[in-house]
Residue frames as a rotation matrix with the C-alpha (Angstrom) as fourth column:
UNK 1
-0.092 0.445 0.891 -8.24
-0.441 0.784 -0.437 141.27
-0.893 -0.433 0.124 140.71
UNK 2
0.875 0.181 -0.449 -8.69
-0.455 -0.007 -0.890 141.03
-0.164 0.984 0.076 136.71
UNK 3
0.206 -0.841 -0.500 -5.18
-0.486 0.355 -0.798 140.03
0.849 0.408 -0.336 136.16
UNK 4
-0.287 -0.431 0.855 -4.95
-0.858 0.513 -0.029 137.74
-0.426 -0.742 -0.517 139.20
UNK 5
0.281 0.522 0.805 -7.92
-0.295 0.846 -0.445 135.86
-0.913 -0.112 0.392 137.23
UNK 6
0.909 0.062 -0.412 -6.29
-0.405 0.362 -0.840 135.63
0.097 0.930 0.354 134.35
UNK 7
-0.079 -0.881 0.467 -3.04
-0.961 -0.059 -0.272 134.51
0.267 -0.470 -0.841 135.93
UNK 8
-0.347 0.289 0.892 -4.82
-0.620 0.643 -0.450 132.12
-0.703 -0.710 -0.044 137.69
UNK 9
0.890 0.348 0.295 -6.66
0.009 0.633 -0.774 130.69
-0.456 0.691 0.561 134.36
UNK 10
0.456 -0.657 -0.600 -2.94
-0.685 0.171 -0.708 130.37
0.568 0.734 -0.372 132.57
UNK 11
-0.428 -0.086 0.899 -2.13
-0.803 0.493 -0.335 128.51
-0.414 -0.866 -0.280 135.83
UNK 12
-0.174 0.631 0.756 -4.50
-0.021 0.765 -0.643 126.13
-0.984 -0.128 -0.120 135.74
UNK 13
0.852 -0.036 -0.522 -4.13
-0.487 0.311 -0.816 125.48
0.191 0.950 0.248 131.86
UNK 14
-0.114 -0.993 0.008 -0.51
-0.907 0.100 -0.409 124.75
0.405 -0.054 -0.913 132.52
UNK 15
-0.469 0.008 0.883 -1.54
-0.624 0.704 -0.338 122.38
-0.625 -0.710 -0.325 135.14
UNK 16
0.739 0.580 0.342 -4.12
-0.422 0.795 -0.435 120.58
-0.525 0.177 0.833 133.13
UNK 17
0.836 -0.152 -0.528 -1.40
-0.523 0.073 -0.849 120.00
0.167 0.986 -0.018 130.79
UNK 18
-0.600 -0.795 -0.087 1.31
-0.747 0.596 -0.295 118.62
0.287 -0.112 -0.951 132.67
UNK 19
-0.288 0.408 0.866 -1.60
-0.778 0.429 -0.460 116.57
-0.559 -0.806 0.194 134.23
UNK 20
0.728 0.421 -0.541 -2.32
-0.628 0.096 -0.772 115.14
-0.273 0.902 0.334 130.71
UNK 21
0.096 -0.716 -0.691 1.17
-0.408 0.605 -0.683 114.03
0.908 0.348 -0.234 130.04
UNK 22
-0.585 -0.286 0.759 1.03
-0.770 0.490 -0.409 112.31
-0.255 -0.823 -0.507 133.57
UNK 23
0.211 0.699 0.684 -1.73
-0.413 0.698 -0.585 110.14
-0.886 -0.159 0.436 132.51
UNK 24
0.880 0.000 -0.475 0.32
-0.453 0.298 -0.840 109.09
0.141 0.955 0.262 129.84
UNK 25
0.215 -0.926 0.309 3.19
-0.933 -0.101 0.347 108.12
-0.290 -0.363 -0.886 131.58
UNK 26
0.887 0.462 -0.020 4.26
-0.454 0.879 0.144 104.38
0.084 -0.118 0.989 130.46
UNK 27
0.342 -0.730 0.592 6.43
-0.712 0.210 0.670 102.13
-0.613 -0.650 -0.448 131.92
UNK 28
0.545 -0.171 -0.820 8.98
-0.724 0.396 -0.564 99.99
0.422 0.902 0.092 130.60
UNK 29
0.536 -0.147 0.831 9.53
-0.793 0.251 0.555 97.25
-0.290 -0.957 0.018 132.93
UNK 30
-0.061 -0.996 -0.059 11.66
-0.994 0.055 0.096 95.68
-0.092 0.065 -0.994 130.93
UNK 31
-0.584 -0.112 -0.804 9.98
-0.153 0.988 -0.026 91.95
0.797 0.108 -0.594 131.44
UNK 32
-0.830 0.423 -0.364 8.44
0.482 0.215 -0.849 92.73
-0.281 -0.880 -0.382 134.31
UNK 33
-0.219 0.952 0.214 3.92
0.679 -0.010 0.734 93.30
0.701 0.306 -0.644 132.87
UNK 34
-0.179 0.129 -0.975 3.56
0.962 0.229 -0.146 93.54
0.204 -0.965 -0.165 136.29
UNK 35
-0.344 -0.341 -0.875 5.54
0.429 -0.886 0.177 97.10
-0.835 -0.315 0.451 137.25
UNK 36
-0.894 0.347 0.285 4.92
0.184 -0.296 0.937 98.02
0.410 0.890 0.201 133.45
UNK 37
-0.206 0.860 0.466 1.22
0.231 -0.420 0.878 98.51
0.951 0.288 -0.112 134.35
UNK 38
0.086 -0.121 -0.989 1.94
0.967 -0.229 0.112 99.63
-0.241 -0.966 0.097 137.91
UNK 39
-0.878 -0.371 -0.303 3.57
0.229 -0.881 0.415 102.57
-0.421 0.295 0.858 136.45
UNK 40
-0.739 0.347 0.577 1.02
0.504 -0.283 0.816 103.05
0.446 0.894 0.035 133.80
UNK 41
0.252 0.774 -0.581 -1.79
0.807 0.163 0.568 102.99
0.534 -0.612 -0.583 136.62
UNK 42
0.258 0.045 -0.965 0.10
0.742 -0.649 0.168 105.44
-0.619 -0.759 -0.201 138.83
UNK 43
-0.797 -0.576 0.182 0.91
0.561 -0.595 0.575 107.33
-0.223 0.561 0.798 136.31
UNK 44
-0.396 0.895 0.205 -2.97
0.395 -0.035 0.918 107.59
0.829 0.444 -0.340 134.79
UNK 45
-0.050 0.958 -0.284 -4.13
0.890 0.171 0.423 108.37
0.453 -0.232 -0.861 138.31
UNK 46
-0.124 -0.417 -0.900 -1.50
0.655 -0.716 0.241 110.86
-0.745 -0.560 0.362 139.51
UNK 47
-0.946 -0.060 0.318 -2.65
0.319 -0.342 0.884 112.76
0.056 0.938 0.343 135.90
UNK 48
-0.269 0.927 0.260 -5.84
0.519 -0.087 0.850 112.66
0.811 0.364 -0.458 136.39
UNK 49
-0.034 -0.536 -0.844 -5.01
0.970 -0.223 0.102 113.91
-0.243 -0.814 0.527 140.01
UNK 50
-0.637 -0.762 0.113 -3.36
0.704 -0.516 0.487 116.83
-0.313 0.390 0.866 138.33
UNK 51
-0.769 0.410 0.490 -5.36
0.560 0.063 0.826 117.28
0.308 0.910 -0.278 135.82
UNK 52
-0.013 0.925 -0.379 -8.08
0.858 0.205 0.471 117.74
0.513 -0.319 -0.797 138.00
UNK 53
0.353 0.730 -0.586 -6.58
0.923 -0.375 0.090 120.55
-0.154 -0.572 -0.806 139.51
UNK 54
-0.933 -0.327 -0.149 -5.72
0.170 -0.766 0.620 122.33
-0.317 0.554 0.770 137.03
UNK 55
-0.527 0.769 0.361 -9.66
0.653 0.096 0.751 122.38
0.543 0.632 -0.553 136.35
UNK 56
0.364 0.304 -0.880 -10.26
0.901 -0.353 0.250 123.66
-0.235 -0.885 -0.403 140.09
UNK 57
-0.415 -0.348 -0.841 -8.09
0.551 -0.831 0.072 126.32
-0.724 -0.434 0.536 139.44
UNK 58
-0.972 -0.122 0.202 -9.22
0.233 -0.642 0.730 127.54
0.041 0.756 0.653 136.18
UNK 59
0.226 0.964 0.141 -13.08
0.787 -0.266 0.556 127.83
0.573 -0.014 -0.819 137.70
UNK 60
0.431 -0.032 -0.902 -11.53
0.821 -0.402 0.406 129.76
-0.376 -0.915 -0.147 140.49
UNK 61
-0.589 -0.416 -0.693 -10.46
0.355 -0.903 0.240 131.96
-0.726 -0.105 0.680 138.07
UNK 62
-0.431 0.759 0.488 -13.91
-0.017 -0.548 0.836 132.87
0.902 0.352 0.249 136.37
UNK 63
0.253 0.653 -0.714 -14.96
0.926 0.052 0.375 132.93
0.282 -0.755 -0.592 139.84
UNK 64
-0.119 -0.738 -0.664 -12.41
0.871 -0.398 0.286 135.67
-0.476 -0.544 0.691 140.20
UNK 65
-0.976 -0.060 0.209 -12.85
0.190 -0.705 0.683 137.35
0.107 0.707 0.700 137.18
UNK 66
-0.122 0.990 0.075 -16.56
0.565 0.007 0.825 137.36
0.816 0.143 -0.560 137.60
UNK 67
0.374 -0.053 -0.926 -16.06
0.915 -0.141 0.378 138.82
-0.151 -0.989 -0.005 141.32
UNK 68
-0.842 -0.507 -0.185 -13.77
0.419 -0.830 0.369 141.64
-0.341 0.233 0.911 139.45
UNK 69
-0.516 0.515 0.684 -16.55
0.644 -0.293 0.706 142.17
0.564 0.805 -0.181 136.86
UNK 70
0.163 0.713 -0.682 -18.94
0.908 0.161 0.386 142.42
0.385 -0.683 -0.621 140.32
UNK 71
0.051 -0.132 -0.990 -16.56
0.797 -0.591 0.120 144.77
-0.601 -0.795 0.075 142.35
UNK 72
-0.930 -0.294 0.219 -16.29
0.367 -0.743 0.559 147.30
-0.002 0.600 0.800 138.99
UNK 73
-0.104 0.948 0.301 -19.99
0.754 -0.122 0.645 147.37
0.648 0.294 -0.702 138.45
UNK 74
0.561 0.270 -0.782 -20.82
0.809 -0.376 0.451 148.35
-0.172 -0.886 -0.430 142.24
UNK 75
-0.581 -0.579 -0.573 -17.39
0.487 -0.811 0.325 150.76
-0.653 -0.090 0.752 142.03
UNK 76
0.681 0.351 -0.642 -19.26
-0.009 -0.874 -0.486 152.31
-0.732 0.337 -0.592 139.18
UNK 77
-0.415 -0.885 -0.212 -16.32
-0.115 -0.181 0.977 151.73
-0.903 0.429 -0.026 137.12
């Protein structure tokens, strides 16, 4: 369970990080403002999206690792 949660927290670094460069995404419409900050916008929200769960996952793994910490105690380990 220990090395799922630490799996899981390199996971969910990874993620925040591609979620980062999503919210940076910028468009180059070329002349067109418009699409140019369309893009930027979906870009910023589908990042932050991301981003977001790459945060979920990295509690779920001190939930995990805490839960390991839990099931050693009890085991006596």
């Amino acid at each position: 369970m220990g090395a799922g949660a630490r799996a899981l927290h390199r996971t969910g670094g990874r993620v925040e990080e591609i979620g980062r460069g999503l919210a940076q995404v910028q468009g180059s419409g070329a002349g067109y403002a418009d699409l140019s900050t369309a893009v930027r916008r979906l870009g910023s929200a589908v990042g932050t999206a991301v981003e977001d769960t790459g945060t979920q996952t990295t509690i779920a793994a001190a939930l995990a690792d805490a839960a390991a910490q839990d099931i050693d105690t009890a085991g006596g380990s």
